[in-house]
C-alpha positions in Angstrom: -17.6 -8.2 -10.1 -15.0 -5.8 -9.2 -13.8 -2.8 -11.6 -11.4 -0.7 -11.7 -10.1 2.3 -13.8 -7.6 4.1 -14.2 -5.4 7.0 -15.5 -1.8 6.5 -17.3 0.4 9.5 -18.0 3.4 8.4 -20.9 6.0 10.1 -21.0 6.3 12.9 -24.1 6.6 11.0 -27.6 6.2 7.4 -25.2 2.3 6.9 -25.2 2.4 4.0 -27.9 5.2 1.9 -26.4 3.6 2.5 -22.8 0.1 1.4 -24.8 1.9 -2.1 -26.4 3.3 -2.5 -22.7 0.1 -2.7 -21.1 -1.6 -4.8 -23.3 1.7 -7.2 -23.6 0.8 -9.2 -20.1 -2.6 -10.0 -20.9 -2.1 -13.3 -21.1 -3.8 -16.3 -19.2 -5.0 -13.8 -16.3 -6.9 -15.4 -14.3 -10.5 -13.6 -13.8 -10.4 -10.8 -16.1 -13.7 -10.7 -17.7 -12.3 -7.2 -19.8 -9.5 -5.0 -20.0 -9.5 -2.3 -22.3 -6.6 0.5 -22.6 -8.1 3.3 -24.9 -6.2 6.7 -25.8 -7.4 9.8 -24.4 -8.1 12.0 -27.4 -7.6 15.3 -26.1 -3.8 14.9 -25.9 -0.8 12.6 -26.7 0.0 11.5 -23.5 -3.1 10.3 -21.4 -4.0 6.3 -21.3 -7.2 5.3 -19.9 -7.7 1.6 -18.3 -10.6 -0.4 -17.8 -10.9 -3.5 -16.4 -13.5 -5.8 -14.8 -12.7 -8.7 -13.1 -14.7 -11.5 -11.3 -13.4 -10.5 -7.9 -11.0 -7.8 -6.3 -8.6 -10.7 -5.3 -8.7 -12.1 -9.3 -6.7 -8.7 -9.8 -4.6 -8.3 -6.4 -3.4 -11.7 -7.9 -2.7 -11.1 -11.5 -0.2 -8.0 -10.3 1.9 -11.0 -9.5 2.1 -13.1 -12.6 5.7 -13.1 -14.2 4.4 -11.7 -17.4 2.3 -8.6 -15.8 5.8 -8.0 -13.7 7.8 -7.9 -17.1 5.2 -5.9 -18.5 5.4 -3.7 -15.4 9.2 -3.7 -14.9 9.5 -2.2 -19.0 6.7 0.4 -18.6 7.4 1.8 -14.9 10.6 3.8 -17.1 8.1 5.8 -19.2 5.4 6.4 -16.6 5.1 9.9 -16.0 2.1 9.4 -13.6 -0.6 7.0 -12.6 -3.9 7.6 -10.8 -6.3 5.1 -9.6 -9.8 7.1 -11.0 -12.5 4.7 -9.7 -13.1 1.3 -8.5 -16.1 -0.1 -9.1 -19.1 -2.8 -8.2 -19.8 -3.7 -12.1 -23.6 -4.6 -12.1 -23.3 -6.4 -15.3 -22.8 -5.4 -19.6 -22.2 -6.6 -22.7 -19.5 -9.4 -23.1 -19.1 -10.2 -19.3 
C-alpha cells in the first residue's frame, strides 16, 4: 500500500472552503482505502491530508478524474502553499 501526506496552507479566512474542496472529489476513486483531511489546531490556516491507497499508481491516476480536476481547478485559487510531508509504505491499520 502506498501513503502519502501532506500539508495545505488556505488562504486567511479560506481554510473551510479549501476543506469542503478537498473532500468534494472523493467520489468513485479508484483504490483509495482512506483519505482523511483534518485541521491543524494550532492555527486557522493549516490542512493536513492523509491518504492510503492500494498502489502509488491508484493515486497518480485519480489526479486525473474529472471530478478531482474540478475539485482541483476551484481550490488551486485559495492555496497559499502545499507541501508533500511524507510518502509512505503503509504496513497495515484499522479500516484498510
Amino acid at each position: 500500500m502506498y501513503g502519502l501526506i501532506g500539508k495545505f496552507v488556505a488562504a486567511e479566512g479560506k481554510r473551510d472552503e479549501l476543506i469542503s474542496y478537498l473532500l468534494e472529489g472523493l467520489t468513485d476513486m479508484p483504490g483509495c482505502l482512506s483519505y482523511v483531511v483534518a485541521r491543524e489546531p494550532s492555527d486557522e490556516v493549516t490542512i493536513w491530508v492523509t491518504e492510503v491507497w492500494e498502489t502509488s499508481g491508484h493515486h497518480l491516476a485519480s489526479l486525473q478524474l474529472p471530478q478531482v480536476q474540478a475539485a482541483i481547478g476551484k481550490a488551486r485559487p485559495i492555496i497559499a502553499g502545499m507541501e508533500r510531508m511524507a510518502e509512505t509504505d503503509v504496513a497495515g491499520g484499522v479500516g484498510l
